[in-house]
N, C-alpha and C positions, 0 to 999 in steps of 0.2 A: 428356655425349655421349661416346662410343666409338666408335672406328673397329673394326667385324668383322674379322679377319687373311683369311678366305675370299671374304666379298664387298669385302670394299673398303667398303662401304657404313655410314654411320653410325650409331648407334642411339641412340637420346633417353632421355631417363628418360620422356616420357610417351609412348614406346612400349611399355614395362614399366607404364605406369600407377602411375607410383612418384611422379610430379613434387607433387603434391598435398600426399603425406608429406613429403616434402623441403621443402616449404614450409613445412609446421608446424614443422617443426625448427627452421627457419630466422627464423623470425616472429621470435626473440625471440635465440636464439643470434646473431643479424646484430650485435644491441649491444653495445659493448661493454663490460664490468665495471669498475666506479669502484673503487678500494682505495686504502691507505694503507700508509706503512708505519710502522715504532713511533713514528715522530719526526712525524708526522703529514705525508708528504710525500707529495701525492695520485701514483697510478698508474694507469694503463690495462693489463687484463689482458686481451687480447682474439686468442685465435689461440694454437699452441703447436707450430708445424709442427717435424720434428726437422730441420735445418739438412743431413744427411748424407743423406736420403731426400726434402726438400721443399726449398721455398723458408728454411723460418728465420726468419720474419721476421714478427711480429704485423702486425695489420687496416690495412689502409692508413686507413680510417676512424676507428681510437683513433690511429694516427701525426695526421694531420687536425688533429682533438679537438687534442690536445695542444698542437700547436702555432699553435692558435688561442687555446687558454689559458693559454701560457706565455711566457717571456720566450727560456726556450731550451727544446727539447723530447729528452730522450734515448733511444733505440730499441736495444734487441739484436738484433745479429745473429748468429746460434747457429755454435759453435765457429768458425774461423779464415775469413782472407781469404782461404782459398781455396774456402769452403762460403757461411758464411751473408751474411759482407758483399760476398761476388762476385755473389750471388744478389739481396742486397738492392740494389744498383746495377743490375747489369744485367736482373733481371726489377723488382722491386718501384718504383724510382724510374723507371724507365724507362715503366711503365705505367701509375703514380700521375701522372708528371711532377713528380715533388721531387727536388730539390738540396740533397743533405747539405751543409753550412759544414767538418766535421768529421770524424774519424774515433779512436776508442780503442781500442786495439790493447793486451788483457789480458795477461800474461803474469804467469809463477811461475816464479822458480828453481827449483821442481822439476821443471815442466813440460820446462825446456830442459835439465837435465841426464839427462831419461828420453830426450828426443831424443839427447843425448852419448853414449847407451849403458848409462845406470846402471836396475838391478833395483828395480825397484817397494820392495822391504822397504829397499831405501840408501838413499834419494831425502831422508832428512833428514840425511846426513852432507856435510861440504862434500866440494866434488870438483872443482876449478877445470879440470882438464883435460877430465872431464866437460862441465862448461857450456859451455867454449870450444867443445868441437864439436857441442854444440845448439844455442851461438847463431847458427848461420846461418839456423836455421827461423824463428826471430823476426825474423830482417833481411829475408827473403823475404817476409815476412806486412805488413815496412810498406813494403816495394819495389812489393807489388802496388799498396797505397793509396794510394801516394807517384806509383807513376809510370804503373801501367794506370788508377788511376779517376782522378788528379790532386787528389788528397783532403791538408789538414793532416794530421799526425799528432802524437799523443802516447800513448806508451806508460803502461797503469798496470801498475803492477809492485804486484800483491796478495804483501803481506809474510807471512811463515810466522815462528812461532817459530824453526823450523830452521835460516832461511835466516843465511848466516853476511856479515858487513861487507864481507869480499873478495869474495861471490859480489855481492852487489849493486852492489857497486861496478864490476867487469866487465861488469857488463850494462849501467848505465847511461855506463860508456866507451863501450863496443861504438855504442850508440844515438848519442852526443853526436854519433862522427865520422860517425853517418850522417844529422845535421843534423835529429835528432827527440829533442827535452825526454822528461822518465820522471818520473813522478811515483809516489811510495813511496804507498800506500794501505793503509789500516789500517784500512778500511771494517768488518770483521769486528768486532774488538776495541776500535774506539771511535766506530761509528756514523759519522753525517755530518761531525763535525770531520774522521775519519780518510780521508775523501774531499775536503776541502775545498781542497788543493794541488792537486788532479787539475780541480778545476771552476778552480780560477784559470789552470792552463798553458790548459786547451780554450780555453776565453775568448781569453787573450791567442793561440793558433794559429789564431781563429778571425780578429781584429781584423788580426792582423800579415803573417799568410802569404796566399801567392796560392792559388787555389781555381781550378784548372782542369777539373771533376768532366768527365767522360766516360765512356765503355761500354766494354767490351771486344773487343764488335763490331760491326758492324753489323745490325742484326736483318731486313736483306732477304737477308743473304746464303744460301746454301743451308744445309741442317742439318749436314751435316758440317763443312763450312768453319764454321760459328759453335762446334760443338764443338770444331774444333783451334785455333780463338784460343782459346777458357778453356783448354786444355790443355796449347800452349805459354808463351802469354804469361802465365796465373796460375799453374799449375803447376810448370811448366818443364820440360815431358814434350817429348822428341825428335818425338813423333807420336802421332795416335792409331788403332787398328787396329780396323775392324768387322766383325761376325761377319755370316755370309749372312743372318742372323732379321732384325740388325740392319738390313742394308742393304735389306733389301722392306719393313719396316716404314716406312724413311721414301721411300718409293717411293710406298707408299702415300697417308703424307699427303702429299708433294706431289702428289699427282691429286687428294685430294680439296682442296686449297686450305691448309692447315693448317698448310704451312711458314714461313709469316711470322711465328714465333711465337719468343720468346726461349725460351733454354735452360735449363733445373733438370739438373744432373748427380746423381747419386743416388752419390756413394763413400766411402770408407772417408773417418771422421773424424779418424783416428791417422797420415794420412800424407797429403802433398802429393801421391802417387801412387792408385793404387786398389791396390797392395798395404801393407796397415797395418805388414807388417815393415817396410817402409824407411822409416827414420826420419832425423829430419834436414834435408838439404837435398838430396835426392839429384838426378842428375844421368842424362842417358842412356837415363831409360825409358821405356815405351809407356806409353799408355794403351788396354785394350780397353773398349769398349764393345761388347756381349750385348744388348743389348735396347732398344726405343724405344717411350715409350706418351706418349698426349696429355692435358694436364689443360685441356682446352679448357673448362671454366666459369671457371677459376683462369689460363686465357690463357698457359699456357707446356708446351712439351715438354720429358717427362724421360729422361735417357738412363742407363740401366743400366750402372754400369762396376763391374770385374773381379767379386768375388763376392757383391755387396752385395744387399742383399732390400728390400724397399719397406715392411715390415714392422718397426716400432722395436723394436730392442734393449731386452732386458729386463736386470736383476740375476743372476747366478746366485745369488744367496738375495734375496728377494720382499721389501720392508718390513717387509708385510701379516705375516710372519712373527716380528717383532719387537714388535709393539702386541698390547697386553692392559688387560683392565680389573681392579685387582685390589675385594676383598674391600668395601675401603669406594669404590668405584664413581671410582674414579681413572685416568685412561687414562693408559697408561706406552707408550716408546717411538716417540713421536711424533717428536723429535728426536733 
C-alpha cells in the first residue's frame, strides 16, 4: 500500500491488479533457507535488507526458527547501533515482541582509526593518536546498547594482521573503563575456536548483567517527535530539521491513520550523522530529513535524511567483473 502525495488516498497492490503476482513470489520466498557453515553450524538466511536504507535485520520468522532450535540464537544487525541494531529494537523486537539477552558490538582497529582521521591506503600502519580519536565512535555505539536499549554488552574486536599489541590494548582499556569485556576474535583465520572467547563473555554478560531492554521511544508519539529521539538520543544530533516535502508527507499520513507506526531512518552508514564526512563522534549537528514514505506491509515509516537514495550502493568495480571461467571449465574469482 502507498499513500498518493495528490490525493491523499491510498492505493493497494490489488488496485494495480499486481496482489496475485506478489503472492507467487511470496509462496515460497516467505521461507526461510536452511545453510551451514564449513564447520557444520546450521544458519538461517532469510531476508538481506541494507541496514542504511531498510530495517537490517533478517525474517522475524528464521529469528522464531532459531531460537526454538537453539540453546542461544544469534542475529545481525547491519553496520552500527546507530542503523541496524536501533532498527532491530525499536522496529523489529518491538513488532515481533522479542527481548534480546544480549548485545555484540564488532569492531576493527582499522575501523576506529579511519574514524581518527587516517587515509584508507594507512589504515595498516599503527597510529595510536589516530585510534585514541576514533575511539569515541565505538564508546558511542555501546552507550546506545548500554543505556538507550538497556542491553549487556560485549565488544568483539576482529583481529587484523596489521593491528599492532599497543592498538589492541587501548581499545580494550578504553572498553574495561566503560564497564564492557572485548573479546579478540580470530574467527577469520581459525574458524569457530577463534570465536570461542566471544560466545564464553556473551554467555557469562548474559547470566551476570542486568537486562533492562527498552525502546527509544514511544511509538504513539507523533513522527517527528519519534524521529528526534533516534536523532538526539542515538545519534547525538542537536536536532532534526524537515524540509516542507517533508512535513506534508507526514500530514498526510496522520490523516490517513498511518502514524502509529515505528521509524526506519534511511542515512549515510559512514557517520553517526547523515553527513558521511563527519566521522567520529561528532557533536553539535542537525539532522535534515527531505523526505517521508510508508512501508506499511513491513509496518514502519522511512525517513529520508540528508543525501541518501533508497536505492543500495553498489562497487565502483562490479565482482561480476572479476569471475571467469578459464579453458579447462574452472571458475576463477569467486573469492
Amino acid at each position: 500500500m502507498s499513500p498518493t502525495p495528490k490525493t491523499a488516498a491510498p492505493v493497494y497492490a490489488k488496485d494495480l491488479k499486481a496482489n496475485g503476482a506478489m503472492a507467487a513470489l511470496l509462496k515460497d520466498a516467505i521461507k526461510p533457507n536452511l545453510v551451514q557453515t564449513i564447520e557444520g553450524t546450521p544458519a538461517f538466511v532469510h531476508g538481506g535488507p541494507f541496514a542504511n536504507i531498510a530495517h537490517g535485520c533478517n525474517s522475524v520468522t528464521a529469528t522464531r526458527l532459531a531460537k526454538h532450535l537453539a540453546d542461544y540464537a544469534v542475529t545481525e544487525a547491519g553496520f552500527g547501533a546507530d542503523l541496524g541494531a536501533e532498527k532491530f529494537c525499536d522496529i523489529k523486537c518491538r513488532l515481533a515482541d522479542l527481548k534480546p539477552d544480549a548485545a555484540v558490538v564488532v569492531a576493527t582497529v582499522r575501523a576506529l582509526k579511519y574514524n581518527g582521521g587516517v587515509e584508507r591506503a594507512n589504515l595498516g600502519e599503527e597510529n595510536l593518536d589516530a585510534l585514541e580519536k576514533g575511539l569515541p565512535n565505538l564508546l558511542k555505539h555501546i552507550s546506545n546498547l548500554k543505556n538507550v536499549f538497556g542491553l549487556p554488552v560485549v565488544v568483539a574486536l576482529n583481529r587484523f594482521v596489521s593491528d599492532s599489541d599497543a592498538e589492541l590494548a587501548m581499545i580494550e582499556k578504553a572498553c574495561a573503563e566503560h564497564g564492557v569485556e572485548v573479546s579478540l576474535t580470530e574467527v577469520w583465520g581459525k574458524g569457530g575456536a577463534g570465536g570461542a572467547d566471544l560466545a564464553r563473555k556473551v554467555v557469562n554478560a548474559i547470566e551476570s548483567q542486568t537486562n533492562n531492554f527498552g525502546f527509544a521511544y514511544d511509538v504513539e508519539l507523533g513522527i517527528k517527535d519519534k524521529i528526534r529521539a533516534i536523532a538526539q538520543k542515538v545519534y547525538g544530533a542537536e536536532d532534526v530539521d524537515f524540509s516542507a516535502e517533508a512535513s506534508a508527507e507526514i500530514a498526510s499520513l496522520e490523516k490517513l491513520g498511518l502514524d502509529k507506526m515505528p521509524i526506519c531512518m534511511a542515512k549515510t552508514q559512514y557517520s553517526l550523522s547523515d553527513n558521511a564526512k563527519l566521522l567520529g563522534c561528532p557533536e553539535g549537528f542537525r539532522i535534515t530529513v527531505r523526505g517521508i514514505t510508508v512501508s506499511a506491509g513491513a509496518g514502519f515509516i522511512v525517513a529520508l535524511c540528508g543525501n541518501m537514495m533508497k536505492m543500495p550502493g553498489l562497487p565502483k568495480v562490479p565482482a561480476a567483473e572479476k569471475i571467469d571461467v578459464d579453458a579447462e571449465g574452472v571458475i576463477h574469482g569467486l573469492f
